[in-house]
C-alpha positions in Angstrom: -19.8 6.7 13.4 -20.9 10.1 14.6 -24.2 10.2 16.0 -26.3 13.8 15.5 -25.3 14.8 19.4 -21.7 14.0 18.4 -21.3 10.7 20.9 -19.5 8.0 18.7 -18.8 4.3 19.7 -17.3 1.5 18.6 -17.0 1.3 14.6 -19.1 -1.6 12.5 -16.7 -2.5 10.0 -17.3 -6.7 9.9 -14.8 -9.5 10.2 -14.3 -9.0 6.4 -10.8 -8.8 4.0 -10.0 -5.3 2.8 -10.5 -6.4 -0.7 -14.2 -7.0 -0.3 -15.4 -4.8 2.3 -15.9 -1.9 -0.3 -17.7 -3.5 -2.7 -20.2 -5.0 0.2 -23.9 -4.0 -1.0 -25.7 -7.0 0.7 -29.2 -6.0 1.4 -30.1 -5.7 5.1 -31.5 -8.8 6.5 -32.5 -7.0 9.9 -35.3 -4.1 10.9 -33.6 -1.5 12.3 -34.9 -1.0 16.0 -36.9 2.0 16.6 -36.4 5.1 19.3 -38.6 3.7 22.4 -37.9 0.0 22.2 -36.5 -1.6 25.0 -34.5 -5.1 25.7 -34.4 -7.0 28.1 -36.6 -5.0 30.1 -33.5 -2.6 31.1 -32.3 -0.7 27.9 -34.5 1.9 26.0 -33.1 2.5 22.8 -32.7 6.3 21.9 -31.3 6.2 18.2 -29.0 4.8 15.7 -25.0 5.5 15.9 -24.1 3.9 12.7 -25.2 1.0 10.7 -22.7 -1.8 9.1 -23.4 -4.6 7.0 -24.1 -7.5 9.6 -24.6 -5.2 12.8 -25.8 -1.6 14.1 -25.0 0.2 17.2 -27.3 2.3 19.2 -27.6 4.7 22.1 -29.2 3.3 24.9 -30.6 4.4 28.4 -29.8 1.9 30.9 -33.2 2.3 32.8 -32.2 0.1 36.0 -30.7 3.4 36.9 -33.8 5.3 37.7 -32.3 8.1 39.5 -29.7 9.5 36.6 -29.5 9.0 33.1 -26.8 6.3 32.1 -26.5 6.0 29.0 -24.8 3.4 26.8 -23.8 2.0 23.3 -25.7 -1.4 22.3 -24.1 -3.3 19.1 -26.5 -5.6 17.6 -25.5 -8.0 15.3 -27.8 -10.2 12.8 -27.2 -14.2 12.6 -29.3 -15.0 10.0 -28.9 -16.8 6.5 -29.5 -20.3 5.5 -25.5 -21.6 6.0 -25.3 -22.9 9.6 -21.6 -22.9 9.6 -21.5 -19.1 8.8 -23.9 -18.4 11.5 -21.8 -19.9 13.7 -18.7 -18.1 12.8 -20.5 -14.8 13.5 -21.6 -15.9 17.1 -18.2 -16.9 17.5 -16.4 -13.5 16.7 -19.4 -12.0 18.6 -18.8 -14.2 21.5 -14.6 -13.2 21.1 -15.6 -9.5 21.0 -17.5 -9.3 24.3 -15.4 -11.8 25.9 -12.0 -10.0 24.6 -13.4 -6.7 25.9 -13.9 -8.0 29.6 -10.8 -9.7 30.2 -9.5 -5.7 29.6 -8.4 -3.2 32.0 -7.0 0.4 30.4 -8.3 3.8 29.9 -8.3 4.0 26.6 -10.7 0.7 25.8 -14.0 1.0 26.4 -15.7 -1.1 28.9 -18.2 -3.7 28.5 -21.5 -3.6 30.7 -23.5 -6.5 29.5 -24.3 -9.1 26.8 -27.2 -11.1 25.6 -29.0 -13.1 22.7 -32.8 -12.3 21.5 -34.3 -14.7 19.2 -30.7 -15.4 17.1 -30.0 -11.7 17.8 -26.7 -11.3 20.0 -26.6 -8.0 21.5 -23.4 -6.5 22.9 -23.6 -3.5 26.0 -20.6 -1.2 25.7 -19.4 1.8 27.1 -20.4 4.9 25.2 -17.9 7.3 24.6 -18.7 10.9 23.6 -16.4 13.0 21.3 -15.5 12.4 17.3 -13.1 10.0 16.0 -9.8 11.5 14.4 -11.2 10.6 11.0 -13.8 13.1 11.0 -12.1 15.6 13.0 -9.7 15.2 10.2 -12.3 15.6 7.3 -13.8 18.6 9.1 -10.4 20.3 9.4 -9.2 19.7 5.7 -5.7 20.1 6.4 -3.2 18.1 8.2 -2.8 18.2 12.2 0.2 19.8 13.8 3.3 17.7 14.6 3.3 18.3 18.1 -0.3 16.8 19.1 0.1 14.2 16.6 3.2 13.2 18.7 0.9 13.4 21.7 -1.6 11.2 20.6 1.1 8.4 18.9 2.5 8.2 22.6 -0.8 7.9 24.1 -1.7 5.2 21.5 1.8 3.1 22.3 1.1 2.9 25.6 -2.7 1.6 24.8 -1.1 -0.6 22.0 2.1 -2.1 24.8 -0.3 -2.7 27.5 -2.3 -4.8 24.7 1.0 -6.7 23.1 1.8 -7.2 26.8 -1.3 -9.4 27.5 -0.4 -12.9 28.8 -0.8 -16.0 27.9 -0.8 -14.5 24.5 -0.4 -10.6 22.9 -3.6 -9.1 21.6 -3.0 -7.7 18.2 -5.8 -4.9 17.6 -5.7 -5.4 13.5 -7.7 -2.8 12.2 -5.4 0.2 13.6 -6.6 3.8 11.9 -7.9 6.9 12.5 -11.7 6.1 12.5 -11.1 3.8 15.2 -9.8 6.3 17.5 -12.1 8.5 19.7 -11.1 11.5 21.4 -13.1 12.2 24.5 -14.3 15.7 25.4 -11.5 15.7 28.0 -8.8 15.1 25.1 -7.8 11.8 25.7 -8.1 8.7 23.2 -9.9 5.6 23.4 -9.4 2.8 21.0 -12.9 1.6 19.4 -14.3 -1.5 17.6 -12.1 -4.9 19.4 -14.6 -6.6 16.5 -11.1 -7.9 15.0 -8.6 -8.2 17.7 -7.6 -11.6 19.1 -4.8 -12.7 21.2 -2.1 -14.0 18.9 0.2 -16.7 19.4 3.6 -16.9 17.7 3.8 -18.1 13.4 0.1 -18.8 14.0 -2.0 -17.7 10.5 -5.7 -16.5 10.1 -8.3 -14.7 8.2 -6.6 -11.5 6.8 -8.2 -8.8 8.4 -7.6 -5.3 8.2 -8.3 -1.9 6.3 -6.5 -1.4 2.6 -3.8 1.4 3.4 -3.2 0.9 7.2 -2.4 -2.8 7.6 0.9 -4.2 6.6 1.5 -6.4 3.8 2.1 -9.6 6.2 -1.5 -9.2 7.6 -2.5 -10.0 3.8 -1.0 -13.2 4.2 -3.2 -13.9 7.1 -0.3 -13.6 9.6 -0.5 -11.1 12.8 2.4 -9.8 14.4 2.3 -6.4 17.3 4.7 -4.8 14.7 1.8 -5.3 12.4 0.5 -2.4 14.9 3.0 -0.6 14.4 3.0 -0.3 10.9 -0.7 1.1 11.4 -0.2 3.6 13.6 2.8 4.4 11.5 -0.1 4.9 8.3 -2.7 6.6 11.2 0.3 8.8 11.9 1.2 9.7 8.1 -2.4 9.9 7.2 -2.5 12.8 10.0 0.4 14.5 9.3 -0.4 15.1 5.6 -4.0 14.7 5.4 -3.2 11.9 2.5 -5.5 9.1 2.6 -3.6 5.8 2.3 -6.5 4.1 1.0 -6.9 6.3 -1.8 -3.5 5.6 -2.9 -1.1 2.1 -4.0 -0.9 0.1 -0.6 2.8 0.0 0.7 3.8 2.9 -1.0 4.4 5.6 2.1 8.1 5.4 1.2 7.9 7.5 -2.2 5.4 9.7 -0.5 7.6 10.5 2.2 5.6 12.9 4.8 8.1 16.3 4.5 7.2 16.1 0.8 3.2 16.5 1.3 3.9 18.6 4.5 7.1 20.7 4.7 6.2 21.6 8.2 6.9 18.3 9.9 10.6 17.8 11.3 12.8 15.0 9.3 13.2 13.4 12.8 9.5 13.1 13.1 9.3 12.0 9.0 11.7 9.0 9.8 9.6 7.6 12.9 7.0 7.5 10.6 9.0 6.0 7.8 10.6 3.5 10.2 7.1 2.6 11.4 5.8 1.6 7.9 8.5 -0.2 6.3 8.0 -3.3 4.4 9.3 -5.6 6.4 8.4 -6.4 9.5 11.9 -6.4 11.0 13.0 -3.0 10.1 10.3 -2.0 11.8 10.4 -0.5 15.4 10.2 -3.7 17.8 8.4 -2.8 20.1 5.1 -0.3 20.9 8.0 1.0 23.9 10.5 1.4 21.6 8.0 3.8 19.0 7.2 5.5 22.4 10.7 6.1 22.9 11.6 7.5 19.4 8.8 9.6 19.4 10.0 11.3 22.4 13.4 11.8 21.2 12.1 13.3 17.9 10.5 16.0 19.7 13.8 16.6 21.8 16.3 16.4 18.6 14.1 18.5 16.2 15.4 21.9 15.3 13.2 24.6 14.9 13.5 27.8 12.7 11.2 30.8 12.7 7.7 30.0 13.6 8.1 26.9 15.0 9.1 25.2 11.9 12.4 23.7 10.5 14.7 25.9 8.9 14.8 24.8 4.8 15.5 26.2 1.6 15.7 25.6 -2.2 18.6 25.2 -4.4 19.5 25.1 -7.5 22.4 23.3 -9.2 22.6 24.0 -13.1 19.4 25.1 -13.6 17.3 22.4 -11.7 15.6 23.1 -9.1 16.3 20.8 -5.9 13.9 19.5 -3.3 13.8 21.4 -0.2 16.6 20.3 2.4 17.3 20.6 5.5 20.5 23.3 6.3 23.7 21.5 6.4 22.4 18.6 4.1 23.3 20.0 0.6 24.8 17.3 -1.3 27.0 19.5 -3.7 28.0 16.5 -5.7 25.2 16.1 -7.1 25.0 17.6 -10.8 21.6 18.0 -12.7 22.5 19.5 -16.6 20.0 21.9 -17.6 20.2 21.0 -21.3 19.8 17.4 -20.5 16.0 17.9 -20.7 14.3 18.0 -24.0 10.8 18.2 -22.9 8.0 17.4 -20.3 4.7 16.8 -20.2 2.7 17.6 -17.0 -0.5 15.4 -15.9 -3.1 15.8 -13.6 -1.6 14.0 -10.7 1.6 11.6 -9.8 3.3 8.9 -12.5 4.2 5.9 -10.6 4.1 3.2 -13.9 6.7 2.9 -16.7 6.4 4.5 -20.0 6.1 2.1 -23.2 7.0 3.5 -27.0 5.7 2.4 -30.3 5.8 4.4 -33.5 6.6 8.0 -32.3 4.2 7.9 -29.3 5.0 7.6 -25.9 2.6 5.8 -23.8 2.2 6.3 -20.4 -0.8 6.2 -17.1 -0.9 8.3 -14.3 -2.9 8.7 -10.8 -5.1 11.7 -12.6 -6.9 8.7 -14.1 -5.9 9.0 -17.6 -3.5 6.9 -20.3 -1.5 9.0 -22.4 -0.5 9.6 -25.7 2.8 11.5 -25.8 4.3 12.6 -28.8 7.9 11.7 -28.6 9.5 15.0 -30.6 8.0 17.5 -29.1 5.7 16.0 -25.7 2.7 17.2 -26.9 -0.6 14.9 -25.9 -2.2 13.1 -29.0 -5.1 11.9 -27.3 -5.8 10.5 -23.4 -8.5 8.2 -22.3 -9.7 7.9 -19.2 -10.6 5.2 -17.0 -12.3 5.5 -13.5 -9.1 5.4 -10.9 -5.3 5.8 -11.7 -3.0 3.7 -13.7 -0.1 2.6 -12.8 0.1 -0.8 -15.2 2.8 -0.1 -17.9 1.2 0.0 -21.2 1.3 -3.5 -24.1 1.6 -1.6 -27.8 -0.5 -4.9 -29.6 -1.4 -4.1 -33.1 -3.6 -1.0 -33.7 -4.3 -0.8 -29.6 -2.3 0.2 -26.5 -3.5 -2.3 -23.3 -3.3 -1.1 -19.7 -4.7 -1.7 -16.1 -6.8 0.2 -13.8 -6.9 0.7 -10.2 -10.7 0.6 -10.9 -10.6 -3.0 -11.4 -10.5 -3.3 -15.1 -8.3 -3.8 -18.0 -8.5 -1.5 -21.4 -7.9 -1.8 -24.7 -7.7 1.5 -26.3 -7.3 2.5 -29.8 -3.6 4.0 -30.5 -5.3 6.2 -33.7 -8.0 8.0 -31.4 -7.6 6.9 -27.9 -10.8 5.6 -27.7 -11.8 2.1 -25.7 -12.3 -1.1 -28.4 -13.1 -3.4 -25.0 -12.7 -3.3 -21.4 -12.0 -7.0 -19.0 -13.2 -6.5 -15.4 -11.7 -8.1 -12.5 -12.4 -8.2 -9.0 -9.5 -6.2 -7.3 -7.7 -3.3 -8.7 -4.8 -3.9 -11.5 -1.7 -2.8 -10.8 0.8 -5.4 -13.2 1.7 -4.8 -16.5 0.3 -7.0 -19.6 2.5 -9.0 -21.6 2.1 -11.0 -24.7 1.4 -10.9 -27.9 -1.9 -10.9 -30.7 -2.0 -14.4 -29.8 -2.6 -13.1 -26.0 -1.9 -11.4 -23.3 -0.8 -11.9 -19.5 -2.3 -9.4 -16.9 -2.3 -9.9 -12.9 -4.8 -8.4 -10.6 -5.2 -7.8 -6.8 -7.8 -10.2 -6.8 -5.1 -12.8 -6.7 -6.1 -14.3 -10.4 -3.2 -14.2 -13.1 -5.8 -13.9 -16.7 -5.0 -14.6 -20.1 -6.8 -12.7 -22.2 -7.8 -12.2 -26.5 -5.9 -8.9 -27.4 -8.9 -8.8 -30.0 -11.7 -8.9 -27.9 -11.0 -8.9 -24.3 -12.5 -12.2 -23.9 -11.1 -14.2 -21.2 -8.9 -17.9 -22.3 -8.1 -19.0 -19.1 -7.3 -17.4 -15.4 -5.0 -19.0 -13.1 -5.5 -18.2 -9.1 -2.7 -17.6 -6.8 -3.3 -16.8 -2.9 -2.5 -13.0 -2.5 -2.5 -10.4 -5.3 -0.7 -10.4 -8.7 1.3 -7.0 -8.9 4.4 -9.1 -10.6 4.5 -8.9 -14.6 4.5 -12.1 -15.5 7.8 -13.1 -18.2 7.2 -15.7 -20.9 9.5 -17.7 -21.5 9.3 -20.5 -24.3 6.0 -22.0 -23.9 5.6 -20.8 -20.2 4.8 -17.9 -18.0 6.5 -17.0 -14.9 5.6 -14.3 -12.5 5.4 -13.9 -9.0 2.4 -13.4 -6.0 2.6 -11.4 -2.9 1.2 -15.1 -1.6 5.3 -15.8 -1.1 5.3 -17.8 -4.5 6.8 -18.1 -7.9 4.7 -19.7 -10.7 5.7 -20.7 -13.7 2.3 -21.6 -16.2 1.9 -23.2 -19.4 1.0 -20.6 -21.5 -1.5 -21.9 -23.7 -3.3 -24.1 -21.3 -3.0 -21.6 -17.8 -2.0 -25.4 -16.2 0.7 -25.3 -13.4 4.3 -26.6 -14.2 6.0 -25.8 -11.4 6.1 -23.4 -8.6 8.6 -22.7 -5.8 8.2 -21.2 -2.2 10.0 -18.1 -1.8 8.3 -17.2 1.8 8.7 -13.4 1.2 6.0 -11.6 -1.2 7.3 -11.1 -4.9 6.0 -7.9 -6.2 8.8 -7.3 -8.3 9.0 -9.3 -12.1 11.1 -12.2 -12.7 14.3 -11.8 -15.1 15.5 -14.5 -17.1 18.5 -15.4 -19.2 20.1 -18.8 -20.1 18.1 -21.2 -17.9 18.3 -18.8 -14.9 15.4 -17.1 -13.4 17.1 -14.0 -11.1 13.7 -12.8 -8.3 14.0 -9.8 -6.0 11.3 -10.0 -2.9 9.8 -8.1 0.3 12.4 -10.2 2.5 15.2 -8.0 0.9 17.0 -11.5 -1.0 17.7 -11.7 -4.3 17.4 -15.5 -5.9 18.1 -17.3 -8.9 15.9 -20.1 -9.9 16.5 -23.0 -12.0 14.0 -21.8 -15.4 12.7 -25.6 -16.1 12.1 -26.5 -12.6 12.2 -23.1 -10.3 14.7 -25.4 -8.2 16.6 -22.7 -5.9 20.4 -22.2 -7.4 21.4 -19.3 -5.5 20.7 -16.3 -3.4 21.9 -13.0 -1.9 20.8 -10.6 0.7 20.7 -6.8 0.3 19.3 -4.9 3.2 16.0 -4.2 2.8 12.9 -4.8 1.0 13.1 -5.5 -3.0 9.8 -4.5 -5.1 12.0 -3.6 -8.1 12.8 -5.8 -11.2 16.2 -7.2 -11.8 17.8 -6.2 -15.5 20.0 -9.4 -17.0 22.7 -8.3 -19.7 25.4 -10.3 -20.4 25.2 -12.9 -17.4 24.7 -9.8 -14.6 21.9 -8.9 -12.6 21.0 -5.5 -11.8 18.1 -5.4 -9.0 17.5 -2.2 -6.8 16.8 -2.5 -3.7 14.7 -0.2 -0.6 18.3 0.0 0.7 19.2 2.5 -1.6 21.7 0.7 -3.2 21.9 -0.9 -6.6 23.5 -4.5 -7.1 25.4 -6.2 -9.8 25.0 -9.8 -9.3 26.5 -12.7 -11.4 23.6 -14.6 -12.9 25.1 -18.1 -12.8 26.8 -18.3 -9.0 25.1 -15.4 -7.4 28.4 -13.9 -6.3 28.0 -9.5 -5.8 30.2 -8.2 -9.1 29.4 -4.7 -7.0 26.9 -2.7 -5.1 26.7 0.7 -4.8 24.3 3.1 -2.8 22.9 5.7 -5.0 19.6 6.8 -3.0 17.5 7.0 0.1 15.3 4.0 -1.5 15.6 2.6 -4.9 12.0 0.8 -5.6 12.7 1.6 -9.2 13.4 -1.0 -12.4 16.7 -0.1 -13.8 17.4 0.0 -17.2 20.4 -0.4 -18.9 21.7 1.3 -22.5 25.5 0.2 -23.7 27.7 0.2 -20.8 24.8 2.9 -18.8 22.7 1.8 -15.9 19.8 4.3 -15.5 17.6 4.2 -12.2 15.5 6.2 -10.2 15.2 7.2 -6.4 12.8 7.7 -4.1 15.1 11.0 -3.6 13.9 12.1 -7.0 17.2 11.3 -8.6 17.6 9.4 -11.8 20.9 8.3 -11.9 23.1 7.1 -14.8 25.9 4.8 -13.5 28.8 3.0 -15.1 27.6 -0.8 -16.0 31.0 -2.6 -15.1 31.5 -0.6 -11.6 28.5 1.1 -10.3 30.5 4.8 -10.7 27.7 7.6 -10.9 28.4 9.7 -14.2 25.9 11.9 -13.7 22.3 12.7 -12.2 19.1 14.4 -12.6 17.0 15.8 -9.9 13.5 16.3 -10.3 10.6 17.3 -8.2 9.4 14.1 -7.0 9.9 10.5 -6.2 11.0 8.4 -9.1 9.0 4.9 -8.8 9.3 3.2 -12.4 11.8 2.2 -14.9 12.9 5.1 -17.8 12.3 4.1 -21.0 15.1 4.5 -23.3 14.4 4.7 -27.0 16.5 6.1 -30.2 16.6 9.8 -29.0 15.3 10.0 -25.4 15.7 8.9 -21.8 11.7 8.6 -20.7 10.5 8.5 -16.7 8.0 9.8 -14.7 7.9 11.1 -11.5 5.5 10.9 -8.6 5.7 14.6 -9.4 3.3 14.3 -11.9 5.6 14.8 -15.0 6.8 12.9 -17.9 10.1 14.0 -18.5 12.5 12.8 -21.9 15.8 13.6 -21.8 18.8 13.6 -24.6 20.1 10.4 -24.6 23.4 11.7 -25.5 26.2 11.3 -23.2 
């Protein structure tokens, strides 16, 4: 943190999951130490640099040089608390701190001077560096960095981060990559802060998850550490940079339908796909290698083409009265036809749509990022009424009765009143809610990030039973019969009884399933991160079947009559035969499709991350038309009696005729 003379030092976030350190409001157990004190009759402490849950860190005068003024950085951390065995963790990540940071030889990691222990208070000498960390230069600036010196710094970082990964016997993975841990010295170069989390890594070998919500990757939720695990945070540093977008503000893993040209037009599409490569999904379509990044950041600075000013030559066009995203020269896609009187209405909110619409009686329901839950009405998209919670929504909205259910990315789930939009009850959870209810007035399903899968009274709100998974609950769970099935980004399928919240059965998939299980006669079809497609026996989740796309799959797979359709972060929409698994067809419709399809007659409509929804032919994958908004489409359309309902990340609602 930034000290009133501007010197900063190592940050103090504790060996603590993502999911908890924000909600950490543990009283202090320590004093903090006052200007004047010394330890160990050597360092005079000056004042406080920044002050963390389980530690502070001071500026120091190392007095054994009587002749200049050294100064330093002391962390001291507290080991108290009744629970001996927690203790002793602390000491022991102390211990790995100051011994990881001596064994280390680089410029850009601060050096460690000295280390001690004062009546079960461990103290940890460091380096002090002088300058700001890129977060609050950021924050200071309030708009994004330029291209070019973002470049800079991402190849000064890869060689920091390859000399690291290149550590022997084992690769040290830093972790907790992101712009707050990254200190610019006066003379402009970086240093990498706060080694509190690294730790040499040794291949397939699990751990604590560790990390910050928004910059790690999902694999380091799983407890597992990988140097490409780096790389997706550097990717996230880099993004957060470029288009001053805060990724913790926003639905982890989701960099992909906020691609960085969108937020900043000024950055180069050369530039915009390192940065996309760097956070993809899965770990192997990542870039390697820290080399490798270095390498394709250099050759996006040598391939970029610049127009006026420095920046890339774009335009606008329009194709039948809709206007087009901005695209490079030379990139028109002139196939692509958008009808103007396709569009009956739309209905703009306060910020993007990312969930699915629901319908029930002439309204439209429908959440968004601006925080609020909609009601549309479906003739004209005028807003009956909208409630508002404390964060976005992104949960698809359960019609039950007289009330409209939905979760929160502020941790709860709301039952509002469909006549005047008002709250009847509110369930909180521990972890934002980002998967949709299901059920009936008997009950309802809802998942949470916390990792808990809850049953709840659609009356009341009161809780029946809760069912705990290892990682968080972003699938919609599917009943079928007596059962629930639905998916954790643990690597698992459940299936639950659904009175009882007891286990039945539930099968390793090793990938996390975000995406919602599909099922039709006895066959359970699930799409997940490892970019395979599976069907699963329904009684006993016994493994029938599978088939690989090319990417990651956090979309739901549509069954009608014994075909599955499933999108994938490929692009490209499959057709898959329910029974033997065999492709029926695939065609590539988009840059990414992490979009639910939905299907109407012999029509498949699905959205892109290219902000395309596309209607294609059900029995061959031909496109027979498409629509082009403004914005990424993320969630299925809704097609009722009249219209063809989908938001885009945008921020609108948008019905079209249904007509063909």
């Amino acid at each position: 943190m930034p000290s009133p003379s501007g010197n900063v030092v190592a940050k103090i976030d504790d060996e603590t999951p993502p999911s908890s350190r924000r909600s950490q409001t543990s009283p202090r157990p320590h004093q903090i130490l006052k200007s004047g004190v010394v330890l160990e009759r050597r360092y005079r402490i000056q004042e406080v640099l920044g002050v963390g849950g389980m530690s502070t860190v001071y500026k120091a005068r190392d007095l054994r040089f009587t002749g200049v003024e050294r100064l330093c950085a002391i962390k001291e951390m507290f080991n108290v608390g009744d629970d001996q065995r927690l203790r002793q963790i602390r000491l022991t990540n102390f211990q790995r701190e100051a011994a990881l940071l001596a064994t280390l030889t680089h410029p850009a990691i601060p050096r460690i001077y000295d280390f001690f222990e004062i009546s079960g208070t461990i103290y940890l000498v460091l380096e002090l560096i002088p300058g700001n960390d890129l977060e609050t230069m950021l924050t200071n600036r309030r708009q994004p960095f330029a291209e070019d010196l973002i470049v800079q710094w991402a190849t000064s970082l890869c060689d920091v981060l390859e000399y690291l990964h290149e550590q022997k016997p084992e690769p040290i993975i830093f972790r907790d990559l992101k712009p707050s841990s990254i200190m610019l010295r006066q003379d402009q170069s970086l240093v990498l802060v706060d080694f509190g989390i690294a730790r040499g890594f040794a291949p397939s070998q699990k751990g604590t998850m560790i990390g910050t919500e928004g910059y790690a990757p999902p694999e380091q939720y799983r407890g597992v550490a990988d140097s490409r695990g780096d790389i997706y945070a550097l990717g996230a540093t880099m993004h957060h940079l470029a288009t001053a977008s805060d990724p913790r503000s926003e639905t982890p893993f989701t960099f992909a339908q906020r691609p960085p040209r969108r937020l900043n037009p000024l950055l180069s599409p050369e530039f915009e796909q390192v940065i996309l490569r760097c956070v993809a999904y899965s770990a192997g379509d990542r870039f390697a290698t820290a080399a490798e990044l270095r390498d394709a950041l250099r050759g996006s600075v040598n391939q970029t083409h610049r127009g006026p000013m420095g920046t890339e030559a774009t335009h606008r066009t329009s194709v039948g009265g809709s206007a087009l995203l901005a695209v490079p020269k030379g990139e028109e896609r002139p196939w692509v036809t958008s009808e103007s009187d396709r569009l009956d209405w739309s209905m703009t909110s306060g910020d993007e749509i990312r969930g699915s619409a629901s319908q029930a009686g002439g309204a439209v329901y429908i959440g968004s990022y601006d925080q609020c839950l909609y009601a549309i009405d479906e003739t004209d998209g005028s807003v009956r009424w909208r409630f508002r919670a404390q964060r976005g929504i992104v949960s698809r909205p359960l019609v039950v009765g007289d009330q409209v259910i939905a979760g929160s990315e502020d941790h709860n789930v709301y039952a509002v009143s469909r006549q005047n939009g008002r709250a009847t009850w509110s369930f909180r959870t521990t972890m934002p809610v980002r998967s949709s209810a299901v059920g009936d007035i008997r009950g309802v399903l809802i998942g949470s990030d916390d990792g808990f899968m809850y049953r709840l009274d659609p009356i009341k709100g009161a809780l029946a039973w809760r069912y705990r998974t290892w990682g968080p609950v972003r699938s919609t769970a599917v009943i079928v019969g007596a059962t629930a099935v639905f998916g954790s980004d643990d690597g698992y399928v459940y299936c639950l009884e659904l009175d009882s919240g007891q286990l039945k059965w539930r099968r390793q998939i090793g990938a996390a399933v975000m995406a919602s299980v599909a099922v039709a006669d006895g066959v359970l079809v699930v799409g997940a991160s490892d970019g395979v497609i599976r069907g699963l026996d329904r009684d006993g989740g016994s493994l029938m079947w599978t088939m690989a796309t090319g990417k990651a799959i956090v979309a739901s797979p549509v069954i009608v009559d014994q075909t599955a359709y499933v999108g994938s972060a490929d692009g490209s929409l499959y057709a898959v035969g329910l029974v033997t698994g065999e492709l029926v067809w695939k065609q590539p419709l988009a840059r990414q499709i992490t979009a639910t399809p939905a299907v109407d007659g012999e029509i498949v409509y699905v959205g892109g991350t290219d902000g395309e929804l596309v209607a294609v032919g059900r029995n061959d994958g031909a496109a027979k038309w498409r629509y082009r908004v403004d914005g990424p489409i993320v969630s299925r359309p809704l097609v009722t009696a009249d219209h063809i309902i989908f938001g885009s990340l945008d921020g609108k609602l948008y019905a079209l005729h249904r007509s063909s």
